[in-house]
Biopython code that builds the backbone (N, CA, C, O; Angstrom):
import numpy as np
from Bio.PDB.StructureBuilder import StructureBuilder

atoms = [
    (1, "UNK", "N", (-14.627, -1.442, 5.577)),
    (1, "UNK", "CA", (-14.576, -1.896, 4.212)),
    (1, "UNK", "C", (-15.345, -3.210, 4.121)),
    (1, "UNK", "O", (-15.047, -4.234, 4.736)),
    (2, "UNK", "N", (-16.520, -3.038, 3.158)),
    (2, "UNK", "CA", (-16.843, -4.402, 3.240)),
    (2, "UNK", "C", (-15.969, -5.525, 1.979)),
    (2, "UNK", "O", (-15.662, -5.012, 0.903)),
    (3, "UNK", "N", (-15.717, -6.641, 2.169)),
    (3, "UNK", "CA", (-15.580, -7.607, 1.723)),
    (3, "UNK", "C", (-16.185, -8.287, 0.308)),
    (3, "UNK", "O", (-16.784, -9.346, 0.490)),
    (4, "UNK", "N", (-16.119, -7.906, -0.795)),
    (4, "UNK", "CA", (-16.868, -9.305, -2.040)),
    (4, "UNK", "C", (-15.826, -10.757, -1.864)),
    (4, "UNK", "O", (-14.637, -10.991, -2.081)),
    (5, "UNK", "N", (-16.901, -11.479, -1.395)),
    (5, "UNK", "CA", (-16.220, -13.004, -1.516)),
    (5, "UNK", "C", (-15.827, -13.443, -2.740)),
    (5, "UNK", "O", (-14.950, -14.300, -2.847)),
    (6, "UNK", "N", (-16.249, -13.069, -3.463)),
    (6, "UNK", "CA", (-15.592, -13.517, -4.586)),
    (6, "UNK", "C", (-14.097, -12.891, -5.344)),
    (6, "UNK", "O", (-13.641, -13.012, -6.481)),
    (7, "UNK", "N", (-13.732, -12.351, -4.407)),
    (7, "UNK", "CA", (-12.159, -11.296, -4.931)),
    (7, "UNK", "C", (-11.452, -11.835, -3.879)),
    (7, "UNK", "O", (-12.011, -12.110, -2.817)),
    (8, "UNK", "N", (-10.093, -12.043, -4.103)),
    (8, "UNK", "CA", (-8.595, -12.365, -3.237)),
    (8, "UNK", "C", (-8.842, -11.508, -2.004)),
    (8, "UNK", "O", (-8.857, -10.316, -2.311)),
    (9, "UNK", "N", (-9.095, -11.795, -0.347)),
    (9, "UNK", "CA", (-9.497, -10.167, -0.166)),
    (9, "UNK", "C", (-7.899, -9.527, 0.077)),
    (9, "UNK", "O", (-7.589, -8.381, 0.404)),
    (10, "UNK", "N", (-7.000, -10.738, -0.216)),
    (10, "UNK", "CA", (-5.248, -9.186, -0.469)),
    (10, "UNK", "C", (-5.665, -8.385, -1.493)),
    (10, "UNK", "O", (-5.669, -7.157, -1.407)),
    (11, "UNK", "N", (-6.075, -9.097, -2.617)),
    (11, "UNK", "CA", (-6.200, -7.621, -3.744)),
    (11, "UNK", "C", (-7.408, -6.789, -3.062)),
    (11, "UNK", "O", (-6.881, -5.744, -2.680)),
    (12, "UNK", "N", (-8.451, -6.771, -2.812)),
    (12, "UNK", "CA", (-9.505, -6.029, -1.975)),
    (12, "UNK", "C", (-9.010, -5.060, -1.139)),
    (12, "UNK", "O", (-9.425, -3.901, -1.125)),
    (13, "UNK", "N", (-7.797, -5.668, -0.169)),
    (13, "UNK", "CA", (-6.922, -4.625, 0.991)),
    (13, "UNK", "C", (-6.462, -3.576, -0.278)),
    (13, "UNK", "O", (-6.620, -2.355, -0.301)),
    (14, "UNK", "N", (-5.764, -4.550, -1.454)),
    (14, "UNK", "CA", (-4.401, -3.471, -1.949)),
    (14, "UNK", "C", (-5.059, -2.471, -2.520)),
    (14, "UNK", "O", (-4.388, -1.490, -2.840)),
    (15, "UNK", "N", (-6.480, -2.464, -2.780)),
    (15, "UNK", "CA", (-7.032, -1.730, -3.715)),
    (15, "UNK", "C", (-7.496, -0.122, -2.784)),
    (15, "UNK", "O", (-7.390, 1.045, -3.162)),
    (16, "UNK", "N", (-8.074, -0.753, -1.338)),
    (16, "UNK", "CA", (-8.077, 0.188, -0.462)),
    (16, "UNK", "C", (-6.989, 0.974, -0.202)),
    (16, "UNK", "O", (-7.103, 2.197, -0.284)),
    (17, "UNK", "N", (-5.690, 0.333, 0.176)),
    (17, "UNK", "CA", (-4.906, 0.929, 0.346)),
    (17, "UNK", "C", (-4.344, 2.108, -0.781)),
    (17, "UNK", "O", (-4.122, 3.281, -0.484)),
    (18, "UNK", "N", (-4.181, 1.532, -2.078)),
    (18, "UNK", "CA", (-3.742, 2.101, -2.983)),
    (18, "UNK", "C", (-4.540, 3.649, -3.271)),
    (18, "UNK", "O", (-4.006, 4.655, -3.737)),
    (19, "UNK", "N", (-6.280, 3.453, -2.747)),
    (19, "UNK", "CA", (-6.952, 4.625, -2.936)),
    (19, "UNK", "C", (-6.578, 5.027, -1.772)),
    (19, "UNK", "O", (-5.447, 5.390, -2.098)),
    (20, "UNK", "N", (-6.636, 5.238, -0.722)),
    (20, "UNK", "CA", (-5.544, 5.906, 0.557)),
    (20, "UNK", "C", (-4.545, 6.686, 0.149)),
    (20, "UNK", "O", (-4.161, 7.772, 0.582)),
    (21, "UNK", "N", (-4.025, 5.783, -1.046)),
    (21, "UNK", "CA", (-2.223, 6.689, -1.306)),
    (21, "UNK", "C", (-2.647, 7.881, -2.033)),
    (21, "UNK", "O", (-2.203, 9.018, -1.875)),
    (22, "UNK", "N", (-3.840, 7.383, -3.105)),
    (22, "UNK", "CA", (-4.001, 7.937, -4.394)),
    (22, "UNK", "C", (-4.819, 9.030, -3.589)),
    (22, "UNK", "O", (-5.127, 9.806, -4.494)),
    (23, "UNK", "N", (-5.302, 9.498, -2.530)),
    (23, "UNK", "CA", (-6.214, 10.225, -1.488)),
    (23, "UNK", "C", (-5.707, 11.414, -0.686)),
    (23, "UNK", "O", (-6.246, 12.432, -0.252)),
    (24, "UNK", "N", (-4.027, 10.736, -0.634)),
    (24, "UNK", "CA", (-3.241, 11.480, -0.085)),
    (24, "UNK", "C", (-3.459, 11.207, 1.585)),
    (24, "UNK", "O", (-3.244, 12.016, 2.488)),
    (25, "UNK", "N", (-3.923, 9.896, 1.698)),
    (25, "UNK", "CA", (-3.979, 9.686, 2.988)),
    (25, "UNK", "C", (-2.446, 9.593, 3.811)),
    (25, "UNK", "O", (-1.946, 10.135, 4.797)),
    (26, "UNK", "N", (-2.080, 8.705, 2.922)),
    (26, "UNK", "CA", (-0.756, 8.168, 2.975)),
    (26, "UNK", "C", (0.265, 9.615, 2.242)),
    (26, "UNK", "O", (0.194, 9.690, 1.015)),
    (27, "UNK", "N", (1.058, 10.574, 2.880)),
    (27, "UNK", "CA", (1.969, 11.443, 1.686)),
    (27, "UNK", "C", (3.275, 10.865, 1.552)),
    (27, "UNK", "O", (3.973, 10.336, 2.418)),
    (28, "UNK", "N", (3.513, 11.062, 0.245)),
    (28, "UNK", "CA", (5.160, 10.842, 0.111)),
    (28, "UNK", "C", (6.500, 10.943, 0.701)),
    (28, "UNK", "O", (7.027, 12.051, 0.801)),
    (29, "UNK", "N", (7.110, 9.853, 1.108)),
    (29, "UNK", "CA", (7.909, 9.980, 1.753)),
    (29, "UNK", "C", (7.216, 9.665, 3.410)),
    (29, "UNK", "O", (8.019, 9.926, 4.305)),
    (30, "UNK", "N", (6.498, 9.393, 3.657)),
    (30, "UNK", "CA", (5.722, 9.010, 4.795)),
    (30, "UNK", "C", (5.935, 7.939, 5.103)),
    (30, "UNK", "O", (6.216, 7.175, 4.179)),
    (31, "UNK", "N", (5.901, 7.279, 6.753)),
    (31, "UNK", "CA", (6.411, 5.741, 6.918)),
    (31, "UNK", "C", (4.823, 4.900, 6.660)),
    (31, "UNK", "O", (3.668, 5.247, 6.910)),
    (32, "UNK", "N", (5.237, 4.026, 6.228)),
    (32, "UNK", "CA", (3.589, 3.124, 5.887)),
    (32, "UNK", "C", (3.114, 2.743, 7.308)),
    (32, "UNK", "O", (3.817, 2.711, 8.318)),
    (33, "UNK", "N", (1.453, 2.388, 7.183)),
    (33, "UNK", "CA", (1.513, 1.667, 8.527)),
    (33, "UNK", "C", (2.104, 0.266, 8.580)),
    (33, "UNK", "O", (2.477, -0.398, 7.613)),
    (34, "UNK", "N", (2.134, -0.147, 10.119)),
    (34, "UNK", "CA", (3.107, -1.967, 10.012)),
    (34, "UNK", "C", (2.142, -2.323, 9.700)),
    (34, "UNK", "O", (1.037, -1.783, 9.743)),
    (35, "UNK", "N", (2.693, -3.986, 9.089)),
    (35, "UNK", "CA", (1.691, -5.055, 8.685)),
    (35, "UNK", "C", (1.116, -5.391, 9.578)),
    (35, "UNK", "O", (-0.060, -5.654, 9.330)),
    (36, "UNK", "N", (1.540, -5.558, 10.953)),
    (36, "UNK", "CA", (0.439, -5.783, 12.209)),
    (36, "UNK", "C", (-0.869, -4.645, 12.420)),
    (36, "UNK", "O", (-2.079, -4.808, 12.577)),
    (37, "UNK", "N", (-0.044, -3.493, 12.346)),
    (37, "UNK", "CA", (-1.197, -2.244, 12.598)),
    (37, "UNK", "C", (-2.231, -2.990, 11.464)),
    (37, "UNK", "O", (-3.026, -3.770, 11.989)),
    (38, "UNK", "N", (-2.309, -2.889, 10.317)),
    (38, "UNK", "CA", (-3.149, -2.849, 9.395)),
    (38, "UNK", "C", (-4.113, -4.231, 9.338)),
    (38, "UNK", "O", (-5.294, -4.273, 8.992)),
    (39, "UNK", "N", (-3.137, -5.512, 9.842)),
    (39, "UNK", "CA", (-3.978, -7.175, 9.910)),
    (39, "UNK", "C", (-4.851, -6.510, 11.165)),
    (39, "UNK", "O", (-6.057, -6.738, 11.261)),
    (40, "UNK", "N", (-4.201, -5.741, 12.035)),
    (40, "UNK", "CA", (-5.451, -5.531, 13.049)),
    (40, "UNK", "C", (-6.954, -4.672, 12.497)),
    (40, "UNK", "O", (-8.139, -4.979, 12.622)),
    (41, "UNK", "N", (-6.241, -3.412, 11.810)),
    (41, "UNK", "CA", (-7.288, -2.762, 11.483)),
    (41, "UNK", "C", (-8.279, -3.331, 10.268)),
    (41, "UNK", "O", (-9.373, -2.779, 10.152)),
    (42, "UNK", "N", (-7.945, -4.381, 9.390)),
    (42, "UNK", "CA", (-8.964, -4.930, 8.366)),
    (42, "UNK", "C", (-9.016, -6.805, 9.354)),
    (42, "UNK", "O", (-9.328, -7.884, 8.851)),
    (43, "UNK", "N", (-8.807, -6.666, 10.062)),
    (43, "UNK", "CA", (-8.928, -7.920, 10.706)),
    (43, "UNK", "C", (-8.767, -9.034, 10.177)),
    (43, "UNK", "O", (-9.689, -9.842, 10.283)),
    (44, "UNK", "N", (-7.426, -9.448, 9.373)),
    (44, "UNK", "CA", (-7.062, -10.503, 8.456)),
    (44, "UNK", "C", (-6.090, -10.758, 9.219)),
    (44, "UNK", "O", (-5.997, -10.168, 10.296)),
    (45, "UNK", "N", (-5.045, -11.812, 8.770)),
    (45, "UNK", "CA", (-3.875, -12.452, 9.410)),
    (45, "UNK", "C", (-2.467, -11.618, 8.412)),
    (45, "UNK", "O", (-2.485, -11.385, 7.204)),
    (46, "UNK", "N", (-1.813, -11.440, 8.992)),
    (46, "UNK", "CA", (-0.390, -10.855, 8.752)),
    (46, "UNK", "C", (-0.122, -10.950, 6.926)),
    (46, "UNK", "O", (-0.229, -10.021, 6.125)),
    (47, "UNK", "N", (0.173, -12.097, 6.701)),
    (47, "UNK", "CA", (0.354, -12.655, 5.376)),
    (47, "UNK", "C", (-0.525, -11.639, 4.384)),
    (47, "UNK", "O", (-0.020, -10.792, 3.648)),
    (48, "UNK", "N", (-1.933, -11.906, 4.525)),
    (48, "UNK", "CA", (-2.839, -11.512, 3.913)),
    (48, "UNK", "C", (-2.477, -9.906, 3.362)),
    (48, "UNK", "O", (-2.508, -9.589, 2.172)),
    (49, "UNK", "N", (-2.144, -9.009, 4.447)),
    (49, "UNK", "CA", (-1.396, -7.651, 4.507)),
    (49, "UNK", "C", (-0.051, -7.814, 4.036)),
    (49, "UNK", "O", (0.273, -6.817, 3.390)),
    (50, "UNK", "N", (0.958, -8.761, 4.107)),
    (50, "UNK", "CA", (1.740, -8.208, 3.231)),
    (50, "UNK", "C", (1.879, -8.856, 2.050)),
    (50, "UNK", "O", (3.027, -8.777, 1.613)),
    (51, "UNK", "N", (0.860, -9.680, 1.144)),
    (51, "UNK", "CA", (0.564, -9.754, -0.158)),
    (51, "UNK", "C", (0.216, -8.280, -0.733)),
    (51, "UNK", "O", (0.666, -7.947, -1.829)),
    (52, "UNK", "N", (-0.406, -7.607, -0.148)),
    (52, "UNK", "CA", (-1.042, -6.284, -0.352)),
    (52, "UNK", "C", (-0.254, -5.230, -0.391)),
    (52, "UNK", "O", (-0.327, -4.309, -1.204)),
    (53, "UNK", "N", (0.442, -5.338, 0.409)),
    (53, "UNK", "CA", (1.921, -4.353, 0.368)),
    (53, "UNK", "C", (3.218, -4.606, -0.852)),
    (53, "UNK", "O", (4.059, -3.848, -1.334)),
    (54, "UNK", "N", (2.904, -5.999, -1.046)),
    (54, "UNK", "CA", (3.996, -6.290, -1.624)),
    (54, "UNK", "C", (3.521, -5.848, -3.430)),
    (54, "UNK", "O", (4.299, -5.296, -4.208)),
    (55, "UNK", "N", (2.092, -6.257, -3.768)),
    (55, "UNK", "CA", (1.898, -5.541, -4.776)),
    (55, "UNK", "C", (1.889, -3.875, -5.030)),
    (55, "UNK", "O", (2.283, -3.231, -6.002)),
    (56, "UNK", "N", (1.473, -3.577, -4.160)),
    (56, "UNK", "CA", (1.531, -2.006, -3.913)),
    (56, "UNK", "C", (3.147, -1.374, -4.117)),
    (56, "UNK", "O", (3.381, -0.228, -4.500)),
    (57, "UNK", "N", (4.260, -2.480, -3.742)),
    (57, "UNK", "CA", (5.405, -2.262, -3.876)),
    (57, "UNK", "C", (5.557, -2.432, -5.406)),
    (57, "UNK", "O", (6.240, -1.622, -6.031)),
    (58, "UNK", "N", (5.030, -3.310, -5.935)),
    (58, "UNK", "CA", (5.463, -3.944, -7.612)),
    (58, "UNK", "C", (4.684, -2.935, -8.222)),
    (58, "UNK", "O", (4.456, -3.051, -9.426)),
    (59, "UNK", "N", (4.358, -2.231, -7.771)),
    (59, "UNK", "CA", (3.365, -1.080, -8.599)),
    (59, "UNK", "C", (4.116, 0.207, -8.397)),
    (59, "UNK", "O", (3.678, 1.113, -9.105)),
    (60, "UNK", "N", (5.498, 0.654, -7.340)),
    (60, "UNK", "CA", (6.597, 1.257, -7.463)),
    (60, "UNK", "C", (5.190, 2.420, -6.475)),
    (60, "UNK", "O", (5.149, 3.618, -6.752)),
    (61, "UNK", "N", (4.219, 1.832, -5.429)),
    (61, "UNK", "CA", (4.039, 2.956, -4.765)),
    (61, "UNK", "C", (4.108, 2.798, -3.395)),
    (61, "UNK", "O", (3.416, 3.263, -2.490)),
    (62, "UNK", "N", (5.288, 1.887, -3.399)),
    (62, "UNK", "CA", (5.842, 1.914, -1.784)),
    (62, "UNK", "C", (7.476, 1.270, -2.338)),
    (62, "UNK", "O", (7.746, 0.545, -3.295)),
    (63, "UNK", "N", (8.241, 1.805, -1.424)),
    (63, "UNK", "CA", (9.629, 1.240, -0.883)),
    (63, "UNK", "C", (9.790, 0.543, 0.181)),
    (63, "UNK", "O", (9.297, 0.960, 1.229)),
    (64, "UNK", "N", (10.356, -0.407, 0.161)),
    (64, "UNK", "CA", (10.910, -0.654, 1.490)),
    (64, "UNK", "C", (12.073, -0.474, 1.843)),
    (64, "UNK", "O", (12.821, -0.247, 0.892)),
    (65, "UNK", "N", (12.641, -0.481, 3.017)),
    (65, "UNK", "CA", (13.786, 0.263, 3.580)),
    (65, "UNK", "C", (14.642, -0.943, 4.948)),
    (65, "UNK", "O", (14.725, -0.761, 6.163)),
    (66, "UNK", "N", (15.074, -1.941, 4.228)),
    (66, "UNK", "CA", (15.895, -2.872, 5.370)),
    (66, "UNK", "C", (15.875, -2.430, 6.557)),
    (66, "UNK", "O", (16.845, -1.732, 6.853)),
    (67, "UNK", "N", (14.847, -2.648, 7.606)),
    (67, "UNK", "CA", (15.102, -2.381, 8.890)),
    (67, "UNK", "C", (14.644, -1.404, 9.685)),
    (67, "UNK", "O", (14.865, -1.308, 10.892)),
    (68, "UNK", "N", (13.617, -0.233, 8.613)),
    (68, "UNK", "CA", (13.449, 0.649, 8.723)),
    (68, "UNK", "C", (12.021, 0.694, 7.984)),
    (68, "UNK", "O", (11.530, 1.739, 7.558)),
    (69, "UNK", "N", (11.291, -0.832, 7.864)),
    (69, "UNK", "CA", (9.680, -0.646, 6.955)),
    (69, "UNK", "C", (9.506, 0.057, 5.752)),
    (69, "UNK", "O", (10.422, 0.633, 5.165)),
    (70, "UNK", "N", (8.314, 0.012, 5.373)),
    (70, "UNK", "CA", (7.839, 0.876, 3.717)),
    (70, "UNK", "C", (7.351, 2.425, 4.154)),
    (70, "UNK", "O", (6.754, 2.804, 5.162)),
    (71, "UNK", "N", (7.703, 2.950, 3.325)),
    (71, "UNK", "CA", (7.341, 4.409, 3.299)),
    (71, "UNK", "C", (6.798, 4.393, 1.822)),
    (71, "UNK", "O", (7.251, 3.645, 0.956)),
    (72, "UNK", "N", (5.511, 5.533, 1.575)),
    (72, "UNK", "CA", (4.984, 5.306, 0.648)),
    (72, "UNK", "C", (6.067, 6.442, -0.397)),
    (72, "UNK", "O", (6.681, 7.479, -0.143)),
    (73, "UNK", "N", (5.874, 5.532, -1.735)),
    (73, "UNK", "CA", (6.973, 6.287, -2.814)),
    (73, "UNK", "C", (6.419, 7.588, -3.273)),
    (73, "UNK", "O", (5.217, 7.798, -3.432)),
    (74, "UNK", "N", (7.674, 8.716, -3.541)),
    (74, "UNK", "CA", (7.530, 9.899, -4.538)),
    (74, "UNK", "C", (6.025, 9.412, -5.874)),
    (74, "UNK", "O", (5.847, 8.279, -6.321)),
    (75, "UNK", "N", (5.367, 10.387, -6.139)),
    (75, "UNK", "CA", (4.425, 10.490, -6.989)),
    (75, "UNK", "C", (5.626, 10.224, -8.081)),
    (75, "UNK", "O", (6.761, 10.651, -7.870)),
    (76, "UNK", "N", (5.275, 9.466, -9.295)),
    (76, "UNK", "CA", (5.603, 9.367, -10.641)),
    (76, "UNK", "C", (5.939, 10.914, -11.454)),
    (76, "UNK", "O", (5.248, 11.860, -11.077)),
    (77, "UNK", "N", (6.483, 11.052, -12.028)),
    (77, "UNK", "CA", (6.323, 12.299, -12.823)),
    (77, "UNK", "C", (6.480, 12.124, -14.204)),
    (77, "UNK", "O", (7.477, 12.241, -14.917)),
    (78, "UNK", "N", (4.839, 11.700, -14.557)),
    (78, "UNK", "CA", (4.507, 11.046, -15.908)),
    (78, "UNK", "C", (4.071, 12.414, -16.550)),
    (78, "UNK", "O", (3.439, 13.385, -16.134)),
    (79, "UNK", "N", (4.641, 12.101, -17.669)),
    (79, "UNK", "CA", (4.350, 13.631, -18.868)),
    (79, "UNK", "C", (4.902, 14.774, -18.467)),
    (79, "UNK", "O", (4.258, 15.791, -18.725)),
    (80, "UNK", "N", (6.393, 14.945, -17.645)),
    (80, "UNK", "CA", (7.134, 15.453, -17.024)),
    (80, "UNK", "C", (8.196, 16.495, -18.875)),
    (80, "UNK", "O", (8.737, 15.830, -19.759)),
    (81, "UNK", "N", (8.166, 17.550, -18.875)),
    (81, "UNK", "CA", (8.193, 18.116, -19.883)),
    (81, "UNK", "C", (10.123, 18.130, -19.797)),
    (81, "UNK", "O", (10.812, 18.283, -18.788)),
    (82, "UNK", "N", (10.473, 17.963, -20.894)),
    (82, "UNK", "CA", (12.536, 18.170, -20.815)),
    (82, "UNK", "C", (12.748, 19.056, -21.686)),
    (82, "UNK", "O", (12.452, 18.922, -22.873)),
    (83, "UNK", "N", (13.296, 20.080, -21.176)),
    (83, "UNK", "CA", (14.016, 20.969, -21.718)),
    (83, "UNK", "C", (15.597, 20.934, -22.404)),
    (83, "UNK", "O", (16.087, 21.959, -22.879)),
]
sb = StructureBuilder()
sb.init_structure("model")
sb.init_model(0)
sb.init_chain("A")
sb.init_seg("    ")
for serial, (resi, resn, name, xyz) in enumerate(atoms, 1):
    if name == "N":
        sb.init_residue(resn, " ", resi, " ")
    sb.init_atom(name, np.array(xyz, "f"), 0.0, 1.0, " ", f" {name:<3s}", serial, name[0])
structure = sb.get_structure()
């Protein structure tokens, strides 16, 4: 992934990541990778990765799980029809 210096590069990660989810890289109900795996694989420091996670969380497309890391969340079921 390359880098624009001029963007946060946490939002830059979250944006990758988020197309990952949206890719189906990541499936539902799946454990996320750790924040270490991932500072290694975009080569940033820890923090940086979990700003990125943590929005990805405020965006309701990850959970976290006390003790047990993020797993990426159930798809939305927007325009979901009620009978």
């Amino acid at each position: 992934m390359d880098l624009d210096r001029g963007k946060p590069v946490w939002t830059q990660i979250a944006g990758e990541l988020r197309r990952r989810i949206d890719a189906g890289a990541y499936v539902p109900g799946a454990r996320f990778p750790a924040v270490v795996d991932l500072a290694a694989e975009f080569d940033v420091a820890a923090s940086t990765i979990q700003k990125a996670v943590a929005a990805l969380r405020a965006e309701g497309r990850l959970r976290t799980v006390l003790g047990q890391g993020s797993f990426v969340a159930d798809a939305p079921t927007l325009g979901r029809a009620v009978s």
